[in-house]
N, C-alpha and C positions, 0 to 999 in steps of 0.2 A: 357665326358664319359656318355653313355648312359645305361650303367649296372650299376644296380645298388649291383644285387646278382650274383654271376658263381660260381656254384658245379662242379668241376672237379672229374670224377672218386671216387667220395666217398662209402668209405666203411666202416661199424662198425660190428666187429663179439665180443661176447660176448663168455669165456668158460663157463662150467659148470660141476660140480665136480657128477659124479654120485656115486649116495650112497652106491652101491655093488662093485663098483671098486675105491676106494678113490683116488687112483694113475691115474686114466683115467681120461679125460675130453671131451667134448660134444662140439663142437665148434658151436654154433647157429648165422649165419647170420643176422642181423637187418638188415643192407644196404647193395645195393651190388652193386658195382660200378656205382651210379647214376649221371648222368648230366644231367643242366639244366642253365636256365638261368634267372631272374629278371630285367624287366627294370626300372627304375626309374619312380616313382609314378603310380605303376603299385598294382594292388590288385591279390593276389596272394594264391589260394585256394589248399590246401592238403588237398584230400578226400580220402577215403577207409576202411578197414573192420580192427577190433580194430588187433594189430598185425602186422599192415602193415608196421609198422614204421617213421609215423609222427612226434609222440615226440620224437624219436633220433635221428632225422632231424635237428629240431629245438633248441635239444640240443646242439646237434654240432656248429649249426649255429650262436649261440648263447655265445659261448665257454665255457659251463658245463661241455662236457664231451670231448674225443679226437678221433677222428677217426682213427681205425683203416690202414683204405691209403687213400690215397686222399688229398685234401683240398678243399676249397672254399673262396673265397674274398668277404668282403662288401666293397662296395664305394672303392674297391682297395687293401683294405687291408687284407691279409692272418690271417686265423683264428689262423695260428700255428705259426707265425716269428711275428706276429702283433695282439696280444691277446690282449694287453693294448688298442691299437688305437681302434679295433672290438668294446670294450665295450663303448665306449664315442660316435661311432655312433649308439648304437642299444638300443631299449627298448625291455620287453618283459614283455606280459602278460600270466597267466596260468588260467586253473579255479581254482585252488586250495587258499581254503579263507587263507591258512596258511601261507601264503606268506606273509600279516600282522599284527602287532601285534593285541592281542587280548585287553589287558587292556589299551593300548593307545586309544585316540579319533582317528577321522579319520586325522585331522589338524595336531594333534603329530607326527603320521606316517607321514605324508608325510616331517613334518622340520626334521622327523629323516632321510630319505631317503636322501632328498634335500643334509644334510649335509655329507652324504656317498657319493655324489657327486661331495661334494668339492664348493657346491654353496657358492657365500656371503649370509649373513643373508638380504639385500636389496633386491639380483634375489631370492632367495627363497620366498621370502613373493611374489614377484609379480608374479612368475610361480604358485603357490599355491594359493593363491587366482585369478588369471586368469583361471586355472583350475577348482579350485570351482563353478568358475560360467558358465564356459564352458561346463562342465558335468552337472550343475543344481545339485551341490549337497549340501541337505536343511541340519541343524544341524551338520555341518562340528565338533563340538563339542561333540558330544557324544562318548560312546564309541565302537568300530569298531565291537566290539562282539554285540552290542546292530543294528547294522542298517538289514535293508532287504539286500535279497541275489543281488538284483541289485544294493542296496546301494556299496557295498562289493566289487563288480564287477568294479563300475566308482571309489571308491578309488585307484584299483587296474592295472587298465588304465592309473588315474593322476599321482599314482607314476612312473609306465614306463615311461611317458611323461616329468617330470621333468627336467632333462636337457636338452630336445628339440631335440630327437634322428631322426636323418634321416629315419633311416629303423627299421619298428617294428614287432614284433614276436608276434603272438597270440595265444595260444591252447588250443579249444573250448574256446573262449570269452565266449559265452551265454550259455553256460552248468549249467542247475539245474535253469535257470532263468523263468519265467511265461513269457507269449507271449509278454507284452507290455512292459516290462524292456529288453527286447531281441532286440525287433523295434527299441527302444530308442538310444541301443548300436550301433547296425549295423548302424544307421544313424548317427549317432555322427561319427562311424570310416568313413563311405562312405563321408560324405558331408564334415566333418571336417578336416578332418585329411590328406585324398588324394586329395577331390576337391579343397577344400580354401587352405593347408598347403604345399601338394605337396609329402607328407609322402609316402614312400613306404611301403606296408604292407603286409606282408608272412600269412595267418591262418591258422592253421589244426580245421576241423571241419565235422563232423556224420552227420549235418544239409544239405541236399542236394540245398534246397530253401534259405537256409541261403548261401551258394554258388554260387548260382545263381544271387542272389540279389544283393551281394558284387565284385563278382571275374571281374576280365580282361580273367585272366588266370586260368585254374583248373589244375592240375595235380592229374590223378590219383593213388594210390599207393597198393600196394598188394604184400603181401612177400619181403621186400627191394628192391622190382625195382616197378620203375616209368611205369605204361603201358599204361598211354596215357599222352601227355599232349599238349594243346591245347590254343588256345585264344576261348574264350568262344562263341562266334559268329559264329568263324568255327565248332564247337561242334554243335549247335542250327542250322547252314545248314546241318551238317550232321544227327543226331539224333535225334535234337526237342529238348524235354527235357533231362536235365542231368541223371533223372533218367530213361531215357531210355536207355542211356550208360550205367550204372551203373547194367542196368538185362543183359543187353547183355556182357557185362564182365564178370560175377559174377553167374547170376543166371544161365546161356545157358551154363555154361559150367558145372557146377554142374551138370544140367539137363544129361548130355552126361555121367558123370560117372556111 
């Protein structure tokens, strides 16, 4: 099997209760019957304009939240008949630092995680400290409120990686981080993780260079649909640069209203 993701038909609409009609509701589209496809150890880019609906992609995809119609497979399995299986192949990173504890060290967190995964206390120590030094991360000790925001960032990486997930979820990795803890990352996921590992990896990210640098594939997104999506090579014979696509979507039409 060479898919390693397929979005069939997804869709997610949210209501919304307006405040002069209590009894009315607002029905607001997020996704709107998107398909696509993921191949295996494929790098994988969701771009577009905040709203678009990348994180209730990735939600979904992820099984946080439930889609309205549709479904979609990882490695096979149906996010909706196969919820259990979904999570044992997929990691997922956010930038959100609250996703780990704050008064644990960064070591603590991850045997706490480890053991939400059902590790032995043996592959835990060896995926945790593999990881420590595969991320380069100094004073694994300390506590998780005390490190920098790239620090924060690779603990929050090693714990997705912990049980050793086939396909992994990113959104914005490098959000709030300084240029050089950014390079750091994108290279650790590029070289590490799809060259050496074979990892397939989904990201949403505002970073158009960070896209470029990383992706196989971009997809662009706007209003719950997908309006291009592309292998990035054929994008760069057609457009050049991504953010060339990105005026010509966006700003030209703007321009016309």
């Amino acid at each position: 099997m060479d898919i390693a993701i397929e979005v069939i038909n997804l869709a997610k609409e949210f209501a919304q209760r307006r405040s002069l009609f209590p009894f009315s509701k607002r029905i607001t589209a997020a996704l709107n019957n998107i398909n696509f496809q993921v191949k295996k150890g494929e790098l994988f880019a969701l771009i577009g304009p905040n709203g678009a609906g990348k994180t209730t992609l990735i939600k979904i995809l992820t099984c946080l939240i439930h889609p309205t119609r549709g479904t979609a497979k990882i490695m096979g399995a149906d996010i909706l008949r196969e919820e259990k299986k979904v999570k044992s192949l997929i990691g997922l990173v956010s930038g959100d630092e609250r996703s780990l504890y704050w008064r644990l060290t960064g070591r603590q967190n991850l045997y706490f995680f480890a053991s939400l995964y059902n590790l032995s206390p043996s592959l835990s120590k060896f995926r945790i400290e593999k990881l420590l030094d595969l991320l380069k991360i100094k004073e694994p000790d300390k506590r998780f409120g005390e490190y920098s925001q790239g620090t924060k960032q690779k603990l929050a990486i090693a714990r997705s990686l912990l049980h050793n997930p086939e396909v992994i979820f990113m959104d914005e990795p490098t959000k709030s981080l300084d240029p050089i803890s950014a390079y750091r990352i994108r290279k650790f996921v590029k070289e590490e993780l799809v060259n050496k590992e074979g990892k397939t990896l989904v990201f949403a990210t505002h970073n158009l260079e960070e896209a470029e640098y990383l992706a196989n594939t971009i997809a662009v997104m706007d209003k719950g649909k997908i309006k291009i999506c592309q292998r990035l090579d054929s994008l760069h014979k057609e457009f050049g640069k991504i953010k060339i696509l990105v005026e010509k979507l966006f700003y030209a039409t703007e321009a016309k209203v």
